[in-house]
N, C-alpha and C positions, 0 to 999 in steps of 0.2 A: 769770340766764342759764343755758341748759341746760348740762349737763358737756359740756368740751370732750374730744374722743376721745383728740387726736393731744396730748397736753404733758404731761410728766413735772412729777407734783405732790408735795407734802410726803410723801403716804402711799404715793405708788410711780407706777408707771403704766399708765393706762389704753387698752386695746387694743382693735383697731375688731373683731376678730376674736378675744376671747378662746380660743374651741377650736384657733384654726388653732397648728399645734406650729414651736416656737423655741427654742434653746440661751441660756440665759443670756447666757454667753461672748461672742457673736454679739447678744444686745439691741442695737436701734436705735430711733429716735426711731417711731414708726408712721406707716407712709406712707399718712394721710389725712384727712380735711379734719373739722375742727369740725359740730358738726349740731344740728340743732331738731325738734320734731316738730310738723309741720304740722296748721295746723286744719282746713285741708280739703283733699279730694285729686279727681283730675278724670279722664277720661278721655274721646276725643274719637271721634265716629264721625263717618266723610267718604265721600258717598256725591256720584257721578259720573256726570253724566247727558250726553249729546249731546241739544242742544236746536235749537228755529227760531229760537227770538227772546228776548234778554233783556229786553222790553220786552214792556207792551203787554197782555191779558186772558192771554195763553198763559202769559207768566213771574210773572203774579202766581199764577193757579192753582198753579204749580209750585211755587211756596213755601209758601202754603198748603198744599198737597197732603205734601208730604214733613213740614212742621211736626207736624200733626195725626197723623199715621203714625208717625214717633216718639215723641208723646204717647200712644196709644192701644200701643206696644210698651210704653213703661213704665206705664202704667197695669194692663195684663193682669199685671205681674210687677214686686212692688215692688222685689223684689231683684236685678232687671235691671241695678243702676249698684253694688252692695253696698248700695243705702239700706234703711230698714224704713219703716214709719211714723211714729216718731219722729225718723227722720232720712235726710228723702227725698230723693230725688235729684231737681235741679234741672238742667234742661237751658236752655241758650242757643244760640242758631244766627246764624250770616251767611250769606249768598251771595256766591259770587264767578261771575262771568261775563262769558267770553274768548273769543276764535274759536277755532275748533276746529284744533286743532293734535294732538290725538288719536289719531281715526281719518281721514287724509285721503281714505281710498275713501269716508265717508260725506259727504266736506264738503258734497258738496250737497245732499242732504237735513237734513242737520243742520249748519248754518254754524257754529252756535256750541256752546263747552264749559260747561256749568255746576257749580258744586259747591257739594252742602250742606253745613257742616263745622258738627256739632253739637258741644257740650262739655258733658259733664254731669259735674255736683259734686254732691260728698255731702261730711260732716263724715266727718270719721278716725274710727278708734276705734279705737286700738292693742290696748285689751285680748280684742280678738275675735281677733287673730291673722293677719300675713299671709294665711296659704291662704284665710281668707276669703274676702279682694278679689282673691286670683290666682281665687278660684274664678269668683268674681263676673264678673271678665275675659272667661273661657273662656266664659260663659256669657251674656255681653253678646256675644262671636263666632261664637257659636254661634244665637243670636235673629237674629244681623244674617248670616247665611248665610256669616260669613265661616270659611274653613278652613285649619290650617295651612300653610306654602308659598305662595307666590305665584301666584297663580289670574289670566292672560291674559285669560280670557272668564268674564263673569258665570254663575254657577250657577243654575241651575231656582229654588233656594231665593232665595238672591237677587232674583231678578226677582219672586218670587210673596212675598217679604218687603218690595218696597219699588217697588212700581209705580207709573208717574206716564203716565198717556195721552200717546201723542205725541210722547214721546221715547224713546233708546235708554241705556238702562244699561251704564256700562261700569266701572264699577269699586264693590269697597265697602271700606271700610280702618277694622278698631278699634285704638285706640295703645293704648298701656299706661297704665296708672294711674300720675299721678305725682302728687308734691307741687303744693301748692299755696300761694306761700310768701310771700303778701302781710302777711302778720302778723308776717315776719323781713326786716327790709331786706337787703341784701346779701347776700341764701342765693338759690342753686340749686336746684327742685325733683329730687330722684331719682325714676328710675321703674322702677317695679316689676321689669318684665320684662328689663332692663339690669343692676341694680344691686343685684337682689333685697332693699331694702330702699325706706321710704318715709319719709322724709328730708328736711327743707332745708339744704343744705351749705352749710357758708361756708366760709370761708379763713382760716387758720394767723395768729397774730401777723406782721406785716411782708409780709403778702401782701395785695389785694384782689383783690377780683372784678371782671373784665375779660370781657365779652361769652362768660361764662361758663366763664370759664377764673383757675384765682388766679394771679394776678401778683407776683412778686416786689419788695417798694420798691426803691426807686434807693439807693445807697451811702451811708449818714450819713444814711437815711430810714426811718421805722419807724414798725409801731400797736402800741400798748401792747397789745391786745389781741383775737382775733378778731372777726368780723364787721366788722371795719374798713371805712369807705364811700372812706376814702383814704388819705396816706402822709401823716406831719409831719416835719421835722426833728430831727434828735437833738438832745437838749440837751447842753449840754457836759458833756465826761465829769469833770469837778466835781462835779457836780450830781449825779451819778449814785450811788445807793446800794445796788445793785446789781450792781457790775461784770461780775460774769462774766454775769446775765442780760441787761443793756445790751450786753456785746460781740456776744453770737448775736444779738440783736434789729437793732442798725445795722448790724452787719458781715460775719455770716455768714448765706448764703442756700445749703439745701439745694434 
């Protein structure tokens, strides 16, 4: 198991923020979650089209159309997603398509909403260094015409980065890079540009993971240990050889 961040061990303990400054006097337990480092990390670009018809020669073009368009962005630039050649970025796509709820002055010409929502993955590689894949980010933002701040109407660059006949572009959005945390049951992906680290977090002994938030067990319920997938009974405090680490574990919740 990776080191846990947050638990006071035999040889002292260890802090999610060693530089950040703290008085001895004042030490508390560190308020933060257990972690792993993920094999791969992802980020997602969603591009927003007003269409005619989600059906039919027009919407399959359109998926074609937008697929191949982002293959041929990463292809011109390996390092579009952070991948290299050794470790390239792999992209996957859905569609989703809804009535237009959007723009209603265009509903009739364009009844319906569509969105491309691609995900591209690449393997981690902690030893490159954050700024790598912050840069990598800016520079996936930066290819997809998207700009700091919130942008209402699509930009020049935009519309001449992601053109599809016959429809009207309304939106383009990159997310941040987060973990990718199928290789750690019960952990949380972190992302980048939130939490400035890239992480799968799990949750403290006596806590689990609840639709992404740690939960506290219930009174006289406890995991020996983090990544816990759920709560068990305490044994009885006979059993127990331990005491003082069995009392915080079943009965005291920070």
């Amino acid at each position: 198991m990776d080191l846990a961040l947050n638990a006071p061990g035999k040889s002292g303990i260890f802090f999610c923020d060693a530089l950040a400054p703290f008085e001895l006097q004042t030490l508390q337990k560190p308020k933060c979650n257990p972690r792993r480092v993920p094999a791969r990390i992802q980020l997602g670009v969603t591009l927003g089209y007003l269409v005619h018809a989600c059906a039919g020669q027009g919407w399959d073009d359109f998926k074609s159309y937008t697929w191949n368009q982002l293959k041929l962005q990463l292809a011109s630039a390996p390092e579009f997603c952070g991948g290299s050649a050794d470790n390239p970025c792999v992209p996957t796509v859905r569609f989703v398509c809804r009535e237009n709820q959007a723009v209603p002055s265009l509903r009739r010409s364009f009844p319906q909403h569509a969105e491309a929502l691609f995900t591209l993955s690449t393997g981690f590689s902690p030893e490159l260094g954050l700024e790598h894949y912050a840069h990598a980010g800016r520079e996936t933002r930066r290819r997809a015409g998207v700009h700091e701040g919130d942008v209402e109407v699509p930009t020049l660059t935009q519309k001449a980065t992601w053109p599809v006949n016959d429809t009207e572009l309304v939106y383009v959005d990159v997310s941040s890079w987060a973990g990718v945390c199928d290789d750690h049951p019960n952990t949380l992906g972190t992302k980048l540009d939130v939490s400035e680290e890239l992480t799968c977090r799990g949750c403290s002994p006596s806590f689990t993971l609840n639709n992404g938030a740690c939960e506290p067990c219930g009174y006289n319920m406890y995991t020996p240990g983090p990544f816990a997938a759920w709560c068990t009974r305490c044994p009885p405090e006979a059993a127990w050889e331990d005491r003082i680490k069995m009392i915080e574990l079943c009965y005291i919740r920070r």
